[in-house]
C-alpha positions as CSV (number, residue, x, y, z in Angstrom):
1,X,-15.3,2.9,0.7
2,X,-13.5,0.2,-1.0
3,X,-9.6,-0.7,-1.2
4,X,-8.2,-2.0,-4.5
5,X,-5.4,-2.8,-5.7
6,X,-4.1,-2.2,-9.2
7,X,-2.1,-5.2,-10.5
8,X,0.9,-4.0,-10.1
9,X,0.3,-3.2,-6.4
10,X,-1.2,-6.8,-5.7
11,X,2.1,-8.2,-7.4
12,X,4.4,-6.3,-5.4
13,X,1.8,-6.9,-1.8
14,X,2.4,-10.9,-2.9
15,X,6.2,-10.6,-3.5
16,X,6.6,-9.2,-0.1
17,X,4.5,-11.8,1.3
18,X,6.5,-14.5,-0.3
19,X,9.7,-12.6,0.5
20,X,9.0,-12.3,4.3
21,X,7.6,-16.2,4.0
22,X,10.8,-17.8,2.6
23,X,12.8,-17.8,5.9
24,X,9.7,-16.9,8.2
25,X,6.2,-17.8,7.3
26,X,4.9,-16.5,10.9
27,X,6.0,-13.0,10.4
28,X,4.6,-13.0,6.7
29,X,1.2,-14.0,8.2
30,X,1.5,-11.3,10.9
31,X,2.6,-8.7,8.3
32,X,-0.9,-10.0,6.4
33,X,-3.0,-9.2,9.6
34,X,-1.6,-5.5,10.1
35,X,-2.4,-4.7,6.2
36,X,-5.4,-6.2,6.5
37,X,-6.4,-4.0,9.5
38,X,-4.6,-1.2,7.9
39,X,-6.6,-1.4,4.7
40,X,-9.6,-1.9,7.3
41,X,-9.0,1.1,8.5
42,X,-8.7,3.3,5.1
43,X,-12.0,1.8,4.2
44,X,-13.3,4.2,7.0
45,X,-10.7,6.6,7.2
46,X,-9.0,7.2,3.9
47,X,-7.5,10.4,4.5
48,X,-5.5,8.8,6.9
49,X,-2.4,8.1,5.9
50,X,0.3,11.1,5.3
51,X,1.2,12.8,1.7
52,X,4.2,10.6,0.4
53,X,6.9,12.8,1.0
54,X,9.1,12.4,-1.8
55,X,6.0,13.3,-3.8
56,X,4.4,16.5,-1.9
57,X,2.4,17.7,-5.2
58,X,0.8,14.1,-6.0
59,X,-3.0,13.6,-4.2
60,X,-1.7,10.5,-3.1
61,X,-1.2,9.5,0.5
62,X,1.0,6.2,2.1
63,X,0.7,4.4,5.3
64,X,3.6,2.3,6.7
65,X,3.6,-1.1,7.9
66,X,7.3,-1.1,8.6
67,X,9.4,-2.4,6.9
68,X,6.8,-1.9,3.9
69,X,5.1,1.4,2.3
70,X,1.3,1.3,1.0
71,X,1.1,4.3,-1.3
72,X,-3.0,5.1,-2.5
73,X,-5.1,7.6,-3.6
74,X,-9.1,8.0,-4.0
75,X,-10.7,8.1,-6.7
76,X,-13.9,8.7,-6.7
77,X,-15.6,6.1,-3.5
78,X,-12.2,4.1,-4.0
79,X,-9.3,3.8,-2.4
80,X,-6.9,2.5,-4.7
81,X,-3.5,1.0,-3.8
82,X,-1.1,1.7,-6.7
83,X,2.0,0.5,-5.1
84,X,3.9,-1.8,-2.0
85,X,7.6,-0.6,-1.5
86,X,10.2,-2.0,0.8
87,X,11.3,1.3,2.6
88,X,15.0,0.6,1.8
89,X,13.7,1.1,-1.7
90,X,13.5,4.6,-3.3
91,X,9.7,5.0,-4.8
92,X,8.8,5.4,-8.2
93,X,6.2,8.4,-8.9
94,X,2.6,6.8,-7.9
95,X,0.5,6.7,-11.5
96,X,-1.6,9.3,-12.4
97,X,-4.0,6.7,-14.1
98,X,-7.5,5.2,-13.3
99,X,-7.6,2.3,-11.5
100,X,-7.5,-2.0,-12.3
C-alpha cells in the first residue's frame, strides 16, 4: 500500500526538515531515516498507528516520531499523510477530503 502525502503535509514534513537542519543537519537526516522507516512500516501495517486523540470520531490515525506527529488515514489502497505537527503544536482537524 502506498504513502502519500498531500501538499500540505509534504510542506509541513520539509519545514521540519529544514527547521531541525538550521542548527543541526545530523539530527534532521536522522529524523529523515525514522520517517522513512515509519512510513516503511505503514506501507505494510497501516492500521498501525493510534486514533489521534484529540479527534476520537475522525478514521484517521497518527504515529509519533517525537518531537513530530504524522497524522493519515486510507483511502482506498492509500495511505495518505494529511499533516506533520510539532507536538508542542495543538492540531488542526485532519481533512475530510480526497487525496493530492
Amino acid at each position: 500500500m502506498p504513502v502519500r502525502f498531500t501538499p500540505t503535509a509534504r510542506g509541513q514534513f520539509l519545514a521540519a526538515l529544514a527547521y531541525i537542519a538550521r542548527d543541526r543537519p545530523d539530527a534532521a537526516r536522522r529524523f529523515r531515516q525514522r520517517a522513512e522507516r515509519a512510513l516503511r512500516r505503514l506501507q505494510r501495517y497501516p492500521r498501525s498507528g493510534r486514533h489521534i486523540p484529540e479527534f476520537p470520531d475522525l478514521p484517521h490515525r497518527e504515529v509519533v516520531l517525537s518531537p513530530y506527529r504524522f497524522f493519515y488515514r486510507t483511502e482506498g489502497r492509500v495511505v495518505w499523510m494529511v499533516g506533520v505537527w510539532h507536538g508542542a503544536q495543538l492540531p488542526e482537524r485532519p481533512s475530510a477530503a480526497g487525496g493530492a
